[in-house]
N, C-alpha and C positions, 0 to 999 in steps of 0.2 A: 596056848593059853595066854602069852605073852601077847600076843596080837592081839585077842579079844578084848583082852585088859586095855590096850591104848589105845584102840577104837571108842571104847564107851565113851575113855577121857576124852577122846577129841568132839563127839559128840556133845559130852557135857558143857565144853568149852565153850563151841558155837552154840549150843542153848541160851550162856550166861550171858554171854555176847550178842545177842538181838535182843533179851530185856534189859543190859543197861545203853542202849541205844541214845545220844544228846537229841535234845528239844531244838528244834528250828530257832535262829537267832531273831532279836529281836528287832519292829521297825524304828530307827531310830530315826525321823524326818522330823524339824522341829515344828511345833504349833504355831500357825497364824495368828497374829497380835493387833489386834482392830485398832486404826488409828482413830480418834476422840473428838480430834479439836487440835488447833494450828493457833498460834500468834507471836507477836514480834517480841522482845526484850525491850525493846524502847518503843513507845506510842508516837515520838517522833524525834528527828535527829535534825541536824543543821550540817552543809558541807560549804566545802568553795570551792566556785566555777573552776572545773575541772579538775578538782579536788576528789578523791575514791573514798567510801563505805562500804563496812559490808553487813549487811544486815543476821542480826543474831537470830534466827525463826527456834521458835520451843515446838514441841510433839509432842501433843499427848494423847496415850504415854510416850515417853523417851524412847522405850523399845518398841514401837509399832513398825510393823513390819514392812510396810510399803512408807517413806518417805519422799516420794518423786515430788516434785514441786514447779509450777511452770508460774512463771513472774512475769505482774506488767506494771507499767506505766499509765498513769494518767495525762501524761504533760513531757511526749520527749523532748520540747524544747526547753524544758528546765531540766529534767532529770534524764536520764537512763539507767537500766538494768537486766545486769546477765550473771545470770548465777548465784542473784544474790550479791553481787557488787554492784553499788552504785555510782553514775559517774553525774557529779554536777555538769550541766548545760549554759543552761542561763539564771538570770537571777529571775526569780520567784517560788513557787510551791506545786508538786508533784505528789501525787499518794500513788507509793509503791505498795502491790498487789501480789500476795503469796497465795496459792491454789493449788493445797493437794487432798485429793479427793472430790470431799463433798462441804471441803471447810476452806475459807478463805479469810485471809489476815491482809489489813492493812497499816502501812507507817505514812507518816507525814513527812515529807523531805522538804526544807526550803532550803536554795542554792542563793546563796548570799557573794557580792561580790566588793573587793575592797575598795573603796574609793580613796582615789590619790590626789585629785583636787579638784576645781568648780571653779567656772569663767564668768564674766560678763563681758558684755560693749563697756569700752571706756566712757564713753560718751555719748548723750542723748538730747534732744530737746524738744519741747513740744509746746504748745501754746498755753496758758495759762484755761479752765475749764476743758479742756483737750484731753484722751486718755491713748495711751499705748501700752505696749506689753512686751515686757524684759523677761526675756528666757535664759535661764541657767545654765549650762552645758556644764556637766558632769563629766568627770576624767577617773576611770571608762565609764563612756554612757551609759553601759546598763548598770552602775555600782548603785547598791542599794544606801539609801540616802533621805533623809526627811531635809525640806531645805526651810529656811526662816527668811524675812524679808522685815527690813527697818527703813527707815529714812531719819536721816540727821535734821530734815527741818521740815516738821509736817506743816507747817505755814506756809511753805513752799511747794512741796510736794507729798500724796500721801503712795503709800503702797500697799499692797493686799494680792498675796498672789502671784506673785509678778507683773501684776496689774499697775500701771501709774497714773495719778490725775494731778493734774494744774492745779495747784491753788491760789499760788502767788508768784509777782513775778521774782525770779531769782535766780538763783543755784542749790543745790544742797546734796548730798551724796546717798544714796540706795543704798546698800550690801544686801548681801546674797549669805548667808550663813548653810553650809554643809557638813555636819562632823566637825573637825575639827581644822576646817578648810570654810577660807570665807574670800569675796570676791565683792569687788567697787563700780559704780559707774556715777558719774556725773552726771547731773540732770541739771538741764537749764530752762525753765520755765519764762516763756515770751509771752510778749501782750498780747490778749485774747484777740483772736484773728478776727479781724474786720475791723482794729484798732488804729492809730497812729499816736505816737509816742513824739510830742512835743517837750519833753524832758519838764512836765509838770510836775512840783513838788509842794502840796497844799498843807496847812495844818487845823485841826479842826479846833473845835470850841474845850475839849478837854486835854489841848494839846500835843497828839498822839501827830503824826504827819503819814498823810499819804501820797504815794503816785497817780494821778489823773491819767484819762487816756479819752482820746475822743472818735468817735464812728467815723469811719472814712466818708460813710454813704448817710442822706438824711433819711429819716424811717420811712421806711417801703418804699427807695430806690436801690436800685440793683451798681450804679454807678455812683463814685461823685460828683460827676455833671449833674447824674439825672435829679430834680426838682425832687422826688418823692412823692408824699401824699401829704394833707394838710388836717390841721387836728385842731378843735377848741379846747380848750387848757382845763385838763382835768379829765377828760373820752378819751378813750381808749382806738377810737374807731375812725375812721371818715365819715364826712355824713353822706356821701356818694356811695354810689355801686361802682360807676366806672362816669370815667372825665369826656370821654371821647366814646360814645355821644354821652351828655353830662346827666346821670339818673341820680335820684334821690333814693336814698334808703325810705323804708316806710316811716313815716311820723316825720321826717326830717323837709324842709320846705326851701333850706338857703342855711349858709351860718347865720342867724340871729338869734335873738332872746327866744322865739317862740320853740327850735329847734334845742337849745341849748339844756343838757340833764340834768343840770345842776341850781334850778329857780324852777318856778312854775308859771312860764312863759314872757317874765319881765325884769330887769337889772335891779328890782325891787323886791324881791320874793326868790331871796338866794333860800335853797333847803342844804347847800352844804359849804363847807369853807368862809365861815363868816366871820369877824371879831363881834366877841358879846357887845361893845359898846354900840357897834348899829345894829341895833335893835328894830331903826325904820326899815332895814335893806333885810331882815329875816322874814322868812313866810314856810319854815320846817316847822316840825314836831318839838318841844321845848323850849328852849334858851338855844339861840346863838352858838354855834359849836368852838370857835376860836381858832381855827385850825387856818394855817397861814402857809403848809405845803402840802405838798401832793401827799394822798397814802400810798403806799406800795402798789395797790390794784387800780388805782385812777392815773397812775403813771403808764401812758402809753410804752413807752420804752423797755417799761420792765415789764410790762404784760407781754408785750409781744417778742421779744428778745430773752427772756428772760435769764438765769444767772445773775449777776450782779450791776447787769446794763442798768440805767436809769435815764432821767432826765435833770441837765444839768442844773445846780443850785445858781440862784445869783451870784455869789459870793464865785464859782466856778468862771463864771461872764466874765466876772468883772479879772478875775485873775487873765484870762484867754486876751482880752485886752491891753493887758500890761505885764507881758513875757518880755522876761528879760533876755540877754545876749544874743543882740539885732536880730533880730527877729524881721523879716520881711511881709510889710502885708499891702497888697497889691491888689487891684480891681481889673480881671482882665476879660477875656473871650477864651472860651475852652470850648472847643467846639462851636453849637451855636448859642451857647451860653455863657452871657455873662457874671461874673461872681471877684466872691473875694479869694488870693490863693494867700496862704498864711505858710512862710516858711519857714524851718529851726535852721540855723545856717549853719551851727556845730556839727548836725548831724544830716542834715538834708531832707529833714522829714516835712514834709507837706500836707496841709491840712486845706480840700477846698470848698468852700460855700458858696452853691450858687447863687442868683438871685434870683428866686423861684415867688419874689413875690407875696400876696395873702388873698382868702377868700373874703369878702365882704357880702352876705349875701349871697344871691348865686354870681359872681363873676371873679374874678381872680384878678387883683389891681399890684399896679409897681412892679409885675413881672419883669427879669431882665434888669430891674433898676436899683432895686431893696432886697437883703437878704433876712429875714427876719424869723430869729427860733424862740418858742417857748421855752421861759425857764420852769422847775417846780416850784419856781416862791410864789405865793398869791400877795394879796393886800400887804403893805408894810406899813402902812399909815404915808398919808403928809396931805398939804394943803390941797392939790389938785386928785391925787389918785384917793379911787375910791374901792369900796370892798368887792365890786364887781369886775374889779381888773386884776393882772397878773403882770410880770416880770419879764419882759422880750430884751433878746440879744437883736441890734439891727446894724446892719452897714446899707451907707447908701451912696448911689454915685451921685457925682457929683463933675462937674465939666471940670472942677478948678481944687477941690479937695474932697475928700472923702468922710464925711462923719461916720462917728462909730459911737454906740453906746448902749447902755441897758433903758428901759423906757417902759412903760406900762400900755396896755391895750385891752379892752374888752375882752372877760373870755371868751364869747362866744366868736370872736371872730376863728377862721383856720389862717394856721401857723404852722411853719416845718419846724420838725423838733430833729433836732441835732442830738444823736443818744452819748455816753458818756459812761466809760466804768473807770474803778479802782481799781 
């Protein structure tokens, strides 16, 4: 009976025991979190060359579950980047590029470098109308830098750039301005090349004084031996095509009245540069102009030279004549030409004229014998000259002395003009 009884229980037992049986545990793997959208904390940052960042990158959301990121560079000679650090390169601008997924952030890096100082040439010179070009040198070259550019005396010299031009003759000083770093050069401004510097110091009618300076060469020679080309006073032109064989421009016949721009074909029938009192010697449009020098465009010299070249005034002549501190002037042979050599003995400068002569007509007279230039004065008044003449510089030889002087001639004759700047 006792057996039976324990049996049941043990029966019972294992019954109760497979219906309270535990439930399978649960899966606990955490949920996938979509990443949104990626960008930086700063839109853009500033470092120095060789200088480290490291870039702040946001996720969203913060909990997304793949955050892998692969980074680039736009520019690794300015920037680089790994990891998300970035190393300055060189000086400029770099957009760093962050890529995860299917989203991409950029930052703006500029690598800025420190500038410690800024050179120039001590020293410079160039001809007056003449330009060169002063470059900076930055200490380290590649420092980042805006640079300024002044001159002490823009009447001497201007600047722009690093750019220089001649204005006058002189000295005056450049600077270089960089930060807080600045740099000198001297600039010496010489007479405009094709010049010679007779240490002429003129003063004009309102007082003010200038430097003169006279062409080495007469207009359209290539030498100061060579003669040049020959001009009536007030043309700009030759009335030739060429000398050798001797051609006439069109409308042009010889130097006389009937070739001559400035009348309508006679020493009586001026149409330009007239004084109103001769009224018999006009044949223009109106009244008598009064005009007693060249204008700027009837000035051979400065048409074709142009800058501040001209032709010289009388008042110029007469100075050239009576240079002070012995001054040497000599009638010699320079080759197979003979002229006058004009020398500063202070300085050694030499001025020479040859005697190339005038056109009369068609033939070219006094060559070798006479040196004769147009001045820009026309008519001055007096007893013999009349409104139809002009202002000549001449030397002439002579076996036994040498005259020299200013003197009046027909414009329409050709004259070599000797040019002339400030």
């Amino acid at each position: 009976m006792k057996k039976l009884i324990a049996l049941a229980a043990f029966i019972a037992l294992f019954v109760g025991c497979k219906k309270n049986e535990p439930a399978a545990p649960e899966d606990k793997t955490p949920a996938t979190v979509e990443l949104k959208g990626i960008s930086f904390a700063e839109e853009s940052v500033s470092i120095e060359k060789n200088g480290q960042k490291a870039l702040s990158l946001v996720f969203t959301p913060a909990d997304a579950t793949d955050k892998s990121v692969t980074w680039l560079t736009s520019n690794p000679a300015v920037a680089t980047v790994s990891d998300g650090i970035v190393t300055g390169v060189g000086a400029g601008q770099a957009d760093i590029s962050a890529k995860a997924g299917v989203y991409t952030a950029t930052c703006k890096v500029t690598v800025t470098v420190t500038l410690k100082g800024i050179q120039l040439v001590k020293e410079i010179s160039l001809c007056r109308d003449e330009t060169a070009t002063l470059t900076a040198t930055l200490d380290p070259s590649d420092a980042t830098a805006d640079i300024t550019w002044e001159s002490s005396d823009e009447t001497v010299v201007t600047v722009k750039d690093g750019e220089l031009t001649g204005v006058g003759v002189g000295t005056a000083t450049v600077t270089a301005k960089a930060g807080n770093f600045k740099a000198e050069c001297s600039v010496t401004i010489l007479p405009p090349k094709g010049a010679v510097d007779l240490g002429m110091e003129l003063t004009r009618e309102d007082g003010t004084t200038y430097k003169l300076y006279w062409a080495e060469c007469n207009l359209g020679a290539e030498k100061p031996e060579d003669y040049g080309d020959y001009y009536a006073w007030g043309e700009v032109e030759p009335y030739y095509s060429s000398q050798d064989p001797l051609t006439w421009k069109n409308g042009k016949t010889g130097y006389d009245w009937a070739s001559y721009k400035w009348c309508n074909g006679a020493s009586n029938k001026l149409t330009k540069y007239c004084l109103k009192a001769n009224t018999d010697c006009w044949d223009g449009e109106g009244s008598p102009d009064g005009k007693t020098a060249l204008d700027p465009e009837d000035d051979a010299a400065h048409v074709q030279l142009g800058g501040k070249w001209r032709m010289p005034t009388v008042k110029e002549m007469d100075a050239l004549l009576n240079l002070k501190g012995n001054e040497d002037y000599t009638w010699e042979e320079f080759g197979e030409v003979n002229g006058v050599r004009i020398t500063r003995k202070s300085t050694g400068a030499v001025l020479l004229l040859p005697a190339a002569g005038y056109y009369e007509d068609t033939s070219v007279l006094s060559a070798k014998f006479t040196c004769q230039y147009w001045s820009s004065t026309g008519f001055l008044g007096g007893a013999y000259m009349g409104p139809y003449d002009a202002i000549v510089l001449f030397f002439w030889k002579n076996a036994t002395l040498m005259p020299s002087g200013t003197a009046y001639d027909p414009r329409y004759r050709g004259f070599s003009i000797r040019p002339v700047t400030e």
